[in-house]
KEKOL-682699 format. One record per residue (C-alpha): x, y, z. Coordinates in steps of 0.1 Angstrom, whole numbers, plus 5000, padded with zeros to 4 digits. Example, Ala and Ser with C-alpha at 12.3 -4.5 7.8 and 13.67 -1.06 7.14 Angstrom:
BEGIN
512349555078/513749895071/
This chain:
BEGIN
438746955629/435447125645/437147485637/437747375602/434147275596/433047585614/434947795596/433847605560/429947585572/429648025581/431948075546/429647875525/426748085541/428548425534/429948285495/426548215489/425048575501/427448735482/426348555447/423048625455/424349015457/426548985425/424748765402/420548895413/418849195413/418049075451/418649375476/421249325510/418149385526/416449135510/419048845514/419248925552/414948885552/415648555534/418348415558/416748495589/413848345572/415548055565/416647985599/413247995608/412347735580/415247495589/414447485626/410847375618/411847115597/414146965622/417547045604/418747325623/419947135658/421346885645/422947115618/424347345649/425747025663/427847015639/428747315629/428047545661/428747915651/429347855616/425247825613/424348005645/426548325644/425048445605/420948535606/419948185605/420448145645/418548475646/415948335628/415847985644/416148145678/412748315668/411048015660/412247845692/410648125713/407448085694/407447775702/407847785737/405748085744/402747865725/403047575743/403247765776/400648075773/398647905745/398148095714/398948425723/402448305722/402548315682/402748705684/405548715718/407648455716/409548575690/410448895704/410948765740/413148505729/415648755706/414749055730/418649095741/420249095706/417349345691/418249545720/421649565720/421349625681/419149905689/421650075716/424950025697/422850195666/422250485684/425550505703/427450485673/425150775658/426051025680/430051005671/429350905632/427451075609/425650975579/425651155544/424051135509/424950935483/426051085454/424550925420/
Protein backbone atom coordinates (compact mmCIF):
# COMPACT_ATOMS: atom_id res chain seq x y z
CA UNK A 1 0.00 0.00 0.00
CA UNK A 2 3.04 2.47 0.76
CA UNK A 3 4.00 2.06 -3.18
CA UNK A 4 0.52 2.97 -4.14
CA UNK A 5 0.44 6.16 -1.98
CA UNK A 6 3.98 6.88 -3.26
CA UNK A 7 3.25 6.53 -6.50
CA UNK A 8 -0.39 8.73 -6.08
CA UNK A 9 1.58 11.49 -3.70
CA UNK A 10 4.83 12.28 -6.71
CA UNK A 11 1.70 12.02 -9.60
CA UNK A 12 -0.36 14.55 -7.89
CA UNK A 13 2.87 16.75 -7.66
CA UNK A 14 3.76 16.23 -11.51
CA UNK A 15 -0.48 16.49 -12.62
CA UNK A 16 -0.39 19.56 -10.94
CA UNK A 17 3.05 21.07 -12.63
CA UNK A 18 1.75 20.21 -15.67
CA UNK A 19 -1.65 22.39 -15.30
CA UNK A 20 0.24 25.01 -14.14
CA UNK A 21 2.25 24.62 -17.70
CA UNK A 22 -0.99 24.18 -19.73
CA UNK A 23 -3.49 26.30 -18.22
CA UNK A 24 -0.75 29.69 -17.05
CA UNK A 25 1.37 31.82 -18.71
CA UNK A 26 3.94 30.49 -15.78
CA UNK A 27 7.36 29.39 -17.31
CA UNK A 28 9.03 25.54 -16.57
CA UNK A 29 11.41 27.60 -15.04
CA UNK A 30 9.28 29.27 -13.04
CA UNK A 31 7.20 26.19 -11.68
CA UNK A 32 10.59 24.45 -10.73
CA UNK A 33 11.52 28.04 -8.59
CA UNK A 34 8.01 27.64 -7.03
CA UNK A 35 8.36 23.94 -6.06
CA UNK A 36 11.72 24.05 -4.67
CA UNK A 37 10.34 26.99 -2.88
CA UNK A 38 7.68 25.26 -1.69
CA UNK A 39 9.61 22.54 -0.14
CA UNK A 40 11.31 25.09 1.63
CA UNK A 41 7.94 26.58 2.84
CA UNK A 42 6.48 23.23 3.93
CA UNK A 43 9.45 22.15 5.99
CA UNK A 44 9.23 25.40 8.05
CA UNK A 45 5.83 24.95 8.80
CA UNK A 46 6.30 21.46 10.08
CA UNK A 47 4.43 19.56 7.24
CA UNK A 48 7.16 18.29 5.25
CA UNK A 49 8.44 15.21 7.85
CA UNK A 50 5.63 14.11 8.64
CA UNK A 51 4.34 14.41 4.97
CA UNK A 52 7.68 12.28 3.87
CA UNK A 53 6.61 9.73 6.45
CA UNK A 54 4.09 9.00 4.53
CA UNK A 55 4.73 9.33 1.36
CA UNK A 56 8.73 9.01 1.22
CA UNK A 57 9.89 9.61 -2.45
CA UNK A 58 6.66 10.60 -3.78
CA UNK A 59 7.35 14.15 -1.87
CA UNK A 60 11.19 13.88 -1.58
CA UNK A 61 12.24 12.69 -5.13
CA UNK A 62 10.36 16.04 -7.10
CA UNK A 63 12.03 19.67 -6.07
CA UNK A 64 10.24 19.84 -2.86
CA UNK A 65 12.99 17.48 -1.02
CA UNK A 66 15.48 19.82 -2.81
CA UNK A 67 13.97 22.60 -1.33
CA UNK A 68 13.29 21.13 2.16
CA UNK A 69 16.78 19.66 2.18
CA UNK A 70 17.89 23.44 1.84
CA UNK A 71 16.06 24.69 4.62
CA UNK A 72 17.26 21.82 6.87
CA UNK A 73 20.91 22.74 6.25
CA UNK A 74 20.13 26.32 7.06
CA UNK A 75 18.93 25.30 9.84
CA UNK A 76 21.54 23.34 11.14
CA UNK A 77 24.41 25.53 9.95
CA UNK A 78 22.52 28.49 12.09
CA UNK A 79 22.21 26.75 15.12
CA UNK A 80 25.78 25.50 14.95
CA UNK A 81 28.03 28.47 13.46
CA UNK A 82 25.52 31.21 14.45
CA UNK A 83 24.27 33.46 11.81
CA UNK A 84 26.62 33.03 9.26
CA UNK A 85 24.88 29.79 8.62
CA UNK A 86 21.77 31.61 6.85
CA UNK A 87 24.12 32.13 3.65
CA UNK A 88 25.97 28.16 3.89
CA UNK A 89 23.86 25.95 4.98
CA UNK A 90 21.98 25.75 2.07
CA UNK A 91 24.60 24.97 -0.23
CA UNK A 92 26.52 22.65 2.20
CA UNK A 93 23.60 20.65 2.84
CA UNK A 94 22.54 20.16 -1.22
CA UNK A 95 26.36 20.40 -2.15
CA UNK A 96 26.35 16.61 -3.69
CA UNK A 97 23.16 16.81 -5.87
CA UNK A 98 24.22 20.53 -7.26
CA UNK A 99 27.42 18.90 -8.03
CA UNK A 100 26.52 15.94 -9.60
CA UNK A 101 24.01 18.17 -11.66
CA UNK A 102 26.80 20.28 -12.63
CA UNK A 103 29.15 17.28 -13.85
CA UNK A 104 26.46 15.12 -15.68
CA UNK A 105 25.66 18.77 -17.49
CA UNK A 106 28.79 19.04 -18.71
CA UNK A 107 29.48 15.43 -19.47
CA UNK A 108 26.48 15.07 -21.42
CA UNK A 109 27.63 18.39 -23.37
CA UNK A 110 30.47 17.14 -24.85
CA UNK A 111 28.58 14.09 -26.78
CA UNK A 112 25.14 16.24 -27.35
CA UNK A 113 24.89 19.34 -28.93
CA UNK A 114 22.44 22.00 -28.60
CA UNK A 115 20.78 24.03 -31.61
CA UNK A 116 18.46 26.97 -32.19
CA UNK A 117 15.00 26.97 -32.09
CA UNK A 118 13.28 27.63 -35.02
CA UNK A 119 10.20 30.17 -34.62
Amino acid sequence: MSLVLTFTVGAVCCIIAQLLIDLTALTPAKILVGYVCAGVALFALGIYEPLFEVAGCGISVPLFGFGAAMARGVREAVAESGAIGILTGGLSATAGGITAALFLGFFLSLFFRGREKRM
